[in-house]
Each structure stands twice: as structure tokens, then as C-alpha cells.
Backbone as CSV, one residue per row, in Angstrom:
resi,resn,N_x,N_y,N_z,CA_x,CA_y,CA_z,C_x,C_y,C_z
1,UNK,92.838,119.404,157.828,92.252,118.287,157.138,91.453,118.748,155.914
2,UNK,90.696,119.847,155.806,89.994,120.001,154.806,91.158,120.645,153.525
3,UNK,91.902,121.482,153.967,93.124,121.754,153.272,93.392,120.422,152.539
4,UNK,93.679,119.081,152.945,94.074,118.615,152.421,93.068,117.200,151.243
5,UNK,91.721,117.613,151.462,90.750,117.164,151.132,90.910,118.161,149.772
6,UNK,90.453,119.626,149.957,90.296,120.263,148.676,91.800,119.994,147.658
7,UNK,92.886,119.794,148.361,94.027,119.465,147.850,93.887,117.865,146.699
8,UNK,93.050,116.922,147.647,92.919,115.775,146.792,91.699,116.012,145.444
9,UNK,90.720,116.440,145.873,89.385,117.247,144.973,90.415,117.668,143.645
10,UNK,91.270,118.506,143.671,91.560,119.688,142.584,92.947,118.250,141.547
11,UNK,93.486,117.551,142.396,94.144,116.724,141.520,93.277,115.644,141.241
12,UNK,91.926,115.090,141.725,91.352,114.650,140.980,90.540,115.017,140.155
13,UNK,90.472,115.999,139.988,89.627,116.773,138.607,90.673,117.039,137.111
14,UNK,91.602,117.482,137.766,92.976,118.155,136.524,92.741,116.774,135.523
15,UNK,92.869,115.617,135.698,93.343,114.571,134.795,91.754,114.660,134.078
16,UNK,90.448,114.784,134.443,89.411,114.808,134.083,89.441,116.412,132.836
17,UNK,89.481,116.896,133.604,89.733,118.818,132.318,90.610,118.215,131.351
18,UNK,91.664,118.115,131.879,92.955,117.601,130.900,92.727,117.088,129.671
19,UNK,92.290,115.581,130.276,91.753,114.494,129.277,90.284,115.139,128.149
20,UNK,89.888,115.427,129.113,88.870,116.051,127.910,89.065,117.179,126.714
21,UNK,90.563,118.073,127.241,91.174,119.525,126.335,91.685,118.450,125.651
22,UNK,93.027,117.840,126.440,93.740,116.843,124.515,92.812,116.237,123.860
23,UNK,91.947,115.323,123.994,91.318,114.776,123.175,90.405,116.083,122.075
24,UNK,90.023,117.447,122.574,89.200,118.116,121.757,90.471,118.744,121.189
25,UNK,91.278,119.042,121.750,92.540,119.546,120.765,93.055,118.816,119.652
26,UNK,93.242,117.502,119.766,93.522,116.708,119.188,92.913,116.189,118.028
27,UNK,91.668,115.962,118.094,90.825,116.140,117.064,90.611,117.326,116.304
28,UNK,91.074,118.687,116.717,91.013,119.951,116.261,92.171,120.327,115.263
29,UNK,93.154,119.533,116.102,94.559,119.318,115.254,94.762,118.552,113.749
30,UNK,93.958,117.862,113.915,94.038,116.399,112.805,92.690,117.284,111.722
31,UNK,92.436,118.333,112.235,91.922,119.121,111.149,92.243,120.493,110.362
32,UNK,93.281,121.035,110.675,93.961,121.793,111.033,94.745,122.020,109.579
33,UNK,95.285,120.970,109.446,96.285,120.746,108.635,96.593,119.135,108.216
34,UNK,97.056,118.904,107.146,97.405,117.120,106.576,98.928,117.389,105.488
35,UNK,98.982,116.001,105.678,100.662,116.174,105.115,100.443,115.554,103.962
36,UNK,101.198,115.672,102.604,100.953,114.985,101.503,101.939,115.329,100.745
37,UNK,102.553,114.260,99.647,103.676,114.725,99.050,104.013,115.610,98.278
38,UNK,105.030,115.389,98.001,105.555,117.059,96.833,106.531,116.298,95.867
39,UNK,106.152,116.236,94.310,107.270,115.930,93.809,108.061,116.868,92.764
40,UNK,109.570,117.175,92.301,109.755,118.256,91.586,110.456,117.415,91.146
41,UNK,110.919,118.197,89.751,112.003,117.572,88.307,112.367,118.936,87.708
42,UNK,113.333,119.310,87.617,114.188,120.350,86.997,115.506,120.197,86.190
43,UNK,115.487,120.920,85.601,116.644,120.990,84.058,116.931,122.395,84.851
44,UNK,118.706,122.430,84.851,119.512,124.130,84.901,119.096,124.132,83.386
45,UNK,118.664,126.020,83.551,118.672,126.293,82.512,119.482,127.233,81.887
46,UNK,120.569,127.847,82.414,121.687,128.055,81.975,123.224,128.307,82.815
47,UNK,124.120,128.308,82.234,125.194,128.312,83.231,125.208,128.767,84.449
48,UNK,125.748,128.230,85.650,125.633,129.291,86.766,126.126,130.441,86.478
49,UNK,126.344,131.429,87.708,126.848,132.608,87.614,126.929,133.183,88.909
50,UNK,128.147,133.923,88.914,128.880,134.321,90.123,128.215,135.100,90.914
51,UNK,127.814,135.385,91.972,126.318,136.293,92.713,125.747,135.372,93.311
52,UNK,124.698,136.437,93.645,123.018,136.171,93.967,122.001,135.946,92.947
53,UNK,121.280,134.950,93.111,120.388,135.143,92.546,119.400,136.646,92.678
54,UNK,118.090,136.925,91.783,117.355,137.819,91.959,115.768,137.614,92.519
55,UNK,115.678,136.491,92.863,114.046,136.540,93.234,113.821,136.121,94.385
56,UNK,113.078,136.661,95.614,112.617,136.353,96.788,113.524,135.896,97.524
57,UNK,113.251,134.539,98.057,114.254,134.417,99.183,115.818,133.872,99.045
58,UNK,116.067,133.964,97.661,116.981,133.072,96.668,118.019,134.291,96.895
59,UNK,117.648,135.792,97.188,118.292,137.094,97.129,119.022,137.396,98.501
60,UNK,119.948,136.279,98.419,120.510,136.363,100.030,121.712,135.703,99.646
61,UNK,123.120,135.662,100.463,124.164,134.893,100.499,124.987,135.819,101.912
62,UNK,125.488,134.880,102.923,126.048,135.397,103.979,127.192,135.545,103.701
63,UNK,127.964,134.479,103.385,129.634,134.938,103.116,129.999,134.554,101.347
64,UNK,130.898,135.443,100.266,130.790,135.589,99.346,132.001,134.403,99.183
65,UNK,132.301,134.144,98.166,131.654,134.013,96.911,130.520,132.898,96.851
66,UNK,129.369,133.531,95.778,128.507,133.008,96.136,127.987,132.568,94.564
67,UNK,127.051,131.014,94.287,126.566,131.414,92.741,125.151,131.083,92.496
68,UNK,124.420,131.808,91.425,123.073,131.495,91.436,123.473,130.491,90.101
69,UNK,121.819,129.382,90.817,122.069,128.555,88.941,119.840,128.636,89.338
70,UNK,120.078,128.731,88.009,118.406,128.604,87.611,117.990,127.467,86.885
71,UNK,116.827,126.888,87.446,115.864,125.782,86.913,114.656,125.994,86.409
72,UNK,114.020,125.120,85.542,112.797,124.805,84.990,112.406,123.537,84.879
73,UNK,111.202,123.164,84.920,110.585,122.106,85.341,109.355,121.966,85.940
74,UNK,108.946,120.424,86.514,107.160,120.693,87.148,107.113,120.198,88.471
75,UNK,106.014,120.029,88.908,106.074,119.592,90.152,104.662,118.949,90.172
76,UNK,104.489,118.019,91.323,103.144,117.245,91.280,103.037,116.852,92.677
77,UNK,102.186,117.383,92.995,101.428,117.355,94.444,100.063,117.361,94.574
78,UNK,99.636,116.953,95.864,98.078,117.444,95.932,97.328,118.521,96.601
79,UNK,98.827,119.325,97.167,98.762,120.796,97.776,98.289,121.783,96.627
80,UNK,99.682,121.740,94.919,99.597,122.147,94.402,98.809,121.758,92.927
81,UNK,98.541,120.539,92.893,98.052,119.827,91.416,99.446,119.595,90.449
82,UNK,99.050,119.520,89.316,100.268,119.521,88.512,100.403,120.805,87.779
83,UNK,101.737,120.931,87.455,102.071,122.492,86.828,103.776,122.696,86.565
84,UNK,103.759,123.535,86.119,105.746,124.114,85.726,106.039,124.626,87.216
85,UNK,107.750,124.540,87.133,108.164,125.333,88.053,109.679,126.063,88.130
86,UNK,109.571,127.382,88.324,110.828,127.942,88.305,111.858,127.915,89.695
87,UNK,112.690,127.611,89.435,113.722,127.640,90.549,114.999,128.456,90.407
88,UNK,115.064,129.627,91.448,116.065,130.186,91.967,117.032,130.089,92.583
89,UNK,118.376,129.545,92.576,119.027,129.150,93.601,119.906,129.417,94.116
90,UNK,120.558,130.101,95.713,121.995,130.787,95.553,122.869,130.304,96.474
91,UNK,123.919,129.469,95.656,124.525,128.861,96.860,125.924,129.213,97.841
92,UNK,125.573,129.114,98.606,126.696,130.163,99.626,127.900,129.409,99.617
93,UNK,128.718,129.054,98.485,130.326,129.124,98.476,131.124,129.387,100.194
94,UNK,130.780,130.928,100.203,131.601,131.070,101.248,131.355,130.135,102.848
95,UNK,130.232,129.707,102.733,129.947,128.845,104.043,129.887,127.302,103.887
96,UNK,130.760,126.973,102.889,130.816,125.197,102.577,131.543,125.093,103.714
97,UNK,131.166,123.446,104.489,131.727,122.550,105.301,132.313,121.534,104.413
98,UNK,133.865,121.089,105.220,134.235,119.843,104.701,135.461,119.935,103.911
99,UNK,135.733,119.011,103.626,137.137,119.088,103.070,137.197,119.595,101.180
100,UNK,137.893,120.498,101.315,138.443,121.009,99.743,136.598,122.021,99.473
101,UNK,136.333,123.259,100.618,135.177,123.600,101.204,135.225,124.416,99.746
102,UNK,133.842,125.095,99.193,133.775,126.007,98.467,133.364,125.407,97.191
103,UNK,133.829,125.428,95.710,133.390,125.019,94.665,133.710,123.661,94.285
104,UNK,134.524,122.802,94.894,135.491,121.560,94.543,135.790,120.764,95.836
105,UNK,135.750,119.839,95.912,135.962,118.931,96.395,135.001,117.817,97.102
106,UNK,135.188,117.948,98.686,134.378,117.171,99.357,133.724,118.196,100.427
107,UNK,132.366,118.116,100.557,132.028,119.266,101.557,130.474,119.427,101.279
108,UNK,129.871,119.930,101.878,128.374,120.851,101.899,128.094,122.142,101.695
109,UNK,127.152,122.745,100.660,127.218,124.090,100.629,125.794,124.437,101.130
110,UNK,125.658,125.706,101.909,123.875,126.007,102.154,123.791,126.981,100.753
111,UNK,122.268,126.767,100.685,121.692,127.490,99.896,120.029,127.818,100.032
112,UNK,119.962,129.250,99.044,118.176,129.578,99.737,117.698,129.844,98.318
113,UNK,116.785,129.006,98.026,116.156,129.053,97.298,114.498,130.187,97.220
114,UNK,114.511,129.795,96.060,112.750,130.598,95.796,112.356,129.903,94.610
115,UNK,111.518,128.992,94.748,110.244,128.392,93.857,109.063,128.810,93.538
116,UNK,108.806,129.433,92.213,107.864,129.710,91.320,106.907,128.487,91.068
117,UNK,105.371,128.308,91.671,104.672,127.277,90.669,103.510,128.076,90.010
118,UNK,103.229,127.473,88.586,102.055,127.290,88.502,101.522,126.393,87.913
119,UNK,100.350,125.582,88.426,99.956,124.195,88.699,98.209,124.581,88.700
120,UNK,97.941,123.179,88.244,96.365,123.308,88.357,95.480,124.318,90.005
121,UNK,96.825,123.989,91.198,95.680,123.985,92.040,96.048,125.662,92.887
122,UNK,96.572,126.378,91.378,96.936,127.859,91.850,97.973,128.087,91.732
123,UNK,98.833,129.318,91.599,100.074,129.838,92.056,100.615,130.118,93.318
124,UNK,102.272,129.685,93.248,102.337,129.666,94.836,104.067,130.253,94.826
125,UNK,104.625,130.818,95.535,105.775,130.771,95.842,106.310,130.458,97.158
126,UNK,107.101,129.453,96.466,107.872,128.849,97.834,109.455,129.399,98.459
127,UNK,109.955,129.384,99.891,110.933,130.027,99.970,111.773,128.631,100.747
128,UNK,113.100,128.025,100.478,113.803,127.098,100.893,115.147,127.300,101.078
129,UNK,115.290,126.768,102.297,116.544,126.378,102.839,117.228,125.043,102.208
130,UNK,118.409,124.864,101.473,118.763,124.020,101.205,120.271,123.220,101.424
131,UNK,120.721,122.303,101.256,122.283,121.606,101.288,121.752,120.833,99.949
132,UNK,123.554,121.523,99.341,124.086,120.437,98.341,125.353,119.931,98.759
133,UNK,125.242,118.589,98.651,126.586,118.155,99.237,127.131,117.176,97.910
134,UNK,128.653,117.106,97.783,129.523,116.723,97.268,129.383,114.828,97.538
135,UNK,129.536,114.196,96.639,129.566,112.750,96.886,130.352,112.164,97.677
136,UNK,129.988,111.781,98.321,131.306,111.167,99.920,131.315,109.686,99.109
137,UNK,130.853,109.057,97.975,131.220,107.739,97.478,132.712,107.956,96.478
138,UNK,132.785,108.921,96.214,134.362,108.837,95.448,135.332,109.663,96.027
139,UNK,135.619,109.184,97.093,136.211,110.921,98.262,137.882,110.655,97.418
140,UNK,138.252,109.406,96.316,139.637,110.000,95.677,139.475,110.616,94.408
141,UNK,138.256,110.577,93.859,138.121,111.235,92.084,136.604,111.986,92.404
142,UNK,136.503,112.782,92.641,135.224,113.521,93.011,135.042,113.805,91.653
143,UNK,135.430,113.783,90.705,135.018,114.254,89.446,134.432,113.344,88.813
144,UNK,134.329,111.875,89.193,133.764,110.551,88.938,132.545,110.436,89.207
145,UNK,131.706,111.188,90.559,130.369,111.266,90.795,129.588,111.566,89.685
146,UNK,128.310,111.035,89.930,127.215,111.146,88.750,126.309,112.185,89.762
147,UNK,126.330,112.009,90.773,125.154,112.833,91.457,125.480,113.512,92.712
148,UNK,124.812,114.539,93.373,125.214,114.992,94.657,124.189,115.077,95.146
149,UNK,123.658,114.814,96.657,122.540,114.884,97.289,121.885,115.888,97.852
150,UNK,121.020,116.128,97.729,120.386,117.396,97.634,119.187,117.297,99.131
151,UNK,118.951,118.353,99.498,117.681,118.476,101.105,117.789,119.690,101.606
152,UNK,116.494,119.675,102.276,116.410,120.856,102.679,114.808,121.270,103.388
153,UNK,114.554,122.019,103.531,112.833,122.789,104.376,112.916,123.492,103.299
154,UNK,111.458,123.867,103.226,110.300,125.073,102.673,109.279,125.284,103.518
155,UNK,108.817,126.237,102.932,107.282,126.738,103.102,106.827,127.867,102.303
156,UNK,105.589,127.913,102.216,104.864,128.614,101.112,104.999,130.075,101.704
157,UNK,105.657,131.139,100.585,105.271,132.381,101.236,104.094,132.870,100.252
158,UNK,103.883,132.845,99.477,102.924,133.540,98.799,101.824,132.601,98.415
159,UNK,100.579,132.259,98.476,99.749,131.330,97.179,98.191,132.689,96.793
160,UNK,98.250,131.530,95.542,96.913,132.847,95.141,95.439,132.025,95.690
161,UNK,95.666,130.818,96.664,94.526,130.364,97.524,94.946,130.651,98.789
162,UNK,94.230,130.390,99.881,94.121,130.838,101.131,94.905,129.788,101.743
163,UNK,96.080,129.186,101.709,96.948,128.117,102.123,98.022,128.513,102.445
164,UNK,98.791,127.804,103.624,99.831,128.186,104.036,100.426,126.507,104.257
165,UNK,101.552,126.031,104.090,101.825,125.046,104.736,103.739,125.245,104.540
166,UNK,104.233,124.289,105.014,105.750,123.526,105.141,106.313,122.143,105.063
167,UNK,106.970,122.161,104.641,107.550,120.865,104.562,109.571,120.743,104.467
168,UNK,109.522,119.362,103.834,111.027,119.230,103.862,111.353,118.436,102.513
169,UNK,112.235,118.025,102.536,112.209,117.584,100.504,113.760,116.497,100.868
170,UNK,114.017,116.085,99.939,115.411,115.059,100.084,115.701,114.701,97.938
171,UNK,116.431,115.207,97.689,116.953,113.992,96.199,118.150,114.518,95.709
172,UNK,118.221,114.538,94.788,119.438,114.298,94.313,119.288,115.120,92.657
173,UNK,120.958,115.779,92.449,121.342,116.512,91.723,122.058,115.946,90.593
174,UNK,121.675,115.589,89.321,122.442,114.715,88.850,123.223,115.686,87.697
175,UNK,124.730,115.480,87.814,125.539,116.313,87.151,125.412,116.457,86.017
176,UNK,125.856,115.318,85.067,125.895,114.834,83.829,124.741,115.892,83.314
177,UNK,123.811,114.882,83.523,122.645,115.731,82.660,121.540,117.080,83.249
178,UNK,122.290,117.733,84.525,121.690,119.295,85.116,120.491,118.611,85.100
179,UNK,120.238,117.821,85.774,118.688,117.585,86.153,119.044,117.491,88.182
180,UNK,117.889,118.128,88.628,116.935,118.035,90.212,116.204,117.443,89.948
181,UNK,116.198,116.546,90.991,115.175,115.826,91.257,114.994,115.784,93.034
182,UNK,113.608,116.536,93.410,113.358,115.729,94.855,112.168,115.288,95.156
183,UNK,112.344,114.718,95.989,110.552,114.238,96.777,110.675,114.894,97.985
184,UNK,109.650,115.194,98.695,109.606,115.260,100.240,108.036,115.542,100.484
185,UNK,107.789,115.536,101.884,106.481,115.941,102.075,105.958,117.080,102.830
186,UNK,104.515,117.587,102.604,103.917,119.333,103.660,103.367,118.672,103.768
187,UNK,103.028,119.737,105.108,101.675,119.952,106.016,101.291,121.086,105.234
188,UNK,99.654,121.032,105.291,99.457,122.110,104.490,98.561,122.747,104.906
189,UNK,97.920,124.004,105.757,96.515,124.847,106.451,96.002,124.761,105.351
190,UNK,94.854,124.670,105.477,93.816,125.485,104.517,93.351,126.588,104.721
């Protein structure tokens, strides 16, 4: 009987400890870190080219053929303030999904980027995982698309403040005129 007394004692306490750790965790959490947007705008700034790119995490491709294209442009956040930004980009050809896979057609390519800022609220380099995908709205004249959709994760590997955060991004690549454009949002440590 007492066995089963200290047995009732110890499960009525757990929900009491419990309740009191999430709630101080929880509040510990919601200080921790906050999410806030990210916006970028980029111009290619010159032809692609067959390779890897050369900077940070952009210096990777698993299966060849592979091409880097480079950007310029700014970005506006409240992680980073406002400022220019360079973009590295290398997209892995050899691992497109989808039909007519690789440089043409219909399909998805990965790619890893490396983002250069500098912005009012410091220098930072970012390292990203990305997909560009081919327009699934003209799957008979793919050459008719104006844009291809663009997404992907980051996170900060380098800043010249004491910050670390991640996020994810979503927009769109518009052919015609070599402009990026995305939004997405971080969490950001202080």
C-alpha cells in the first residue's frame, strides 16, 4: 500500500515540476531569438559560366555539369538594416529533377549559394541552399516563361556582430530582365 501511495505522490508532483519548467522555458525561448523579414533584389551581373562558383558555400557542386551566375544588389531587413549585396551562385546541372532535367526544359535544379552583405546593421555572410525551378505554366513553349521560381534555407555563417540566426526565403527569377527577387523570413540569436 505505501508503494502505491508514493507511486500516486511522484505522478502528482511531475505535472506540478513540469508545468512550472515549460512555462520558464518558454518564456526563456521567446527571448532567445525573434523572426523578422528579409528582403533581397539582384541584377546577374555577368554571363553565367560553366563551374563552380568561388566563394564560401557557393564552392560546391555534387554532380557536374555545373554553372555559377553572380549577382548584385541590396537587401532590407531588421536583422541586417539596409545595404548592397553580393551573390554567389552554383547550380548543380547534374542533379536537376524533371522532365528535359539539366539546362532546358521542365525540371528543378539545387543550388548553394553564398551571400555577401553590407548593410547599416554590419557585415554578414550568408550560406544557402537553394531550388530554381523551370515554369510548369508553359510545360509546351518553356521559352515563353517570364519567370522561374526561386526558394530555399539560409543561415548566417559569418557576421561582424555577435548574431547568429536562419531562415528560409521564396521569389522569383525573372528572365527577361536577370533580376532576383525574394522575400522570406529569420530567426535571429543575439
Amino acid at each position: 500500500m505505501n508503494r502505491a501511495v508514493l507511486i500516486a505522490a511522484v505522478i502528482a508532483i511531475i505535472p506540478c515540476v513540469g508545468g512550472g519548467h515549460a512555462a520558464e522555458s518558454s518564456a526563456t525561448r521567446s527571448l532567445l531569438f525573434k523572426v523578422v523579414p528579409v528582403e533581397l533584389s539582384a541584377k546577374l551581373t555577368s554571363p553565367a559560366t560553366i563551374g563552380v562558383c568561388d566563394q564560401g558555400f557557393s564552392n560546391q557542386c555534387a554532380v557536374s555539369p555545373c554553372v555559377c551566375e553572380k549577382f548584385d544588389g541590396t537587401v532590407a531587413s531588421p536583422a541586417f538594416g539596409e545595404g548592397s549585396a553580393t551573390i554567389d551562385l552554383t547550380l548543380d546541372a547534374g542533379n536537376a529533377i524533371g522532365n528535359g532535367a539539366q539546362f532546358a526544359g521542365i525540371g528543378c535544379l539545387p543550388g548553394y549559394g553564398s551571400v555577401g552583405i553590407s548593410a547599416s546593421g554590419g557585415i554578414f555572410t550568408l550560406s544557402a541552399i537553394v531550388s530554381v525551378c523551370s515554369p510548369t505554366t508553359h510545360l509546351s513553349s518553356p521559352s515563353k516563361a517570364k519567370t522561374e521560381p526561386v526558394s530555399g534555407s539560409f543561415a548566417i555563417q559569418q557576421a561582424a556582430v555577435n548574431e547568429t540566426g536562419y531562415g528560409f526565403f521564396q521569389g522569383q527569377y525573372y528572365i527577361h530582365s536577370e533580376m532576383l527577387v525574394v522575400k522570406g523570413k529569420m530567426a535571429i540569436v543575439p
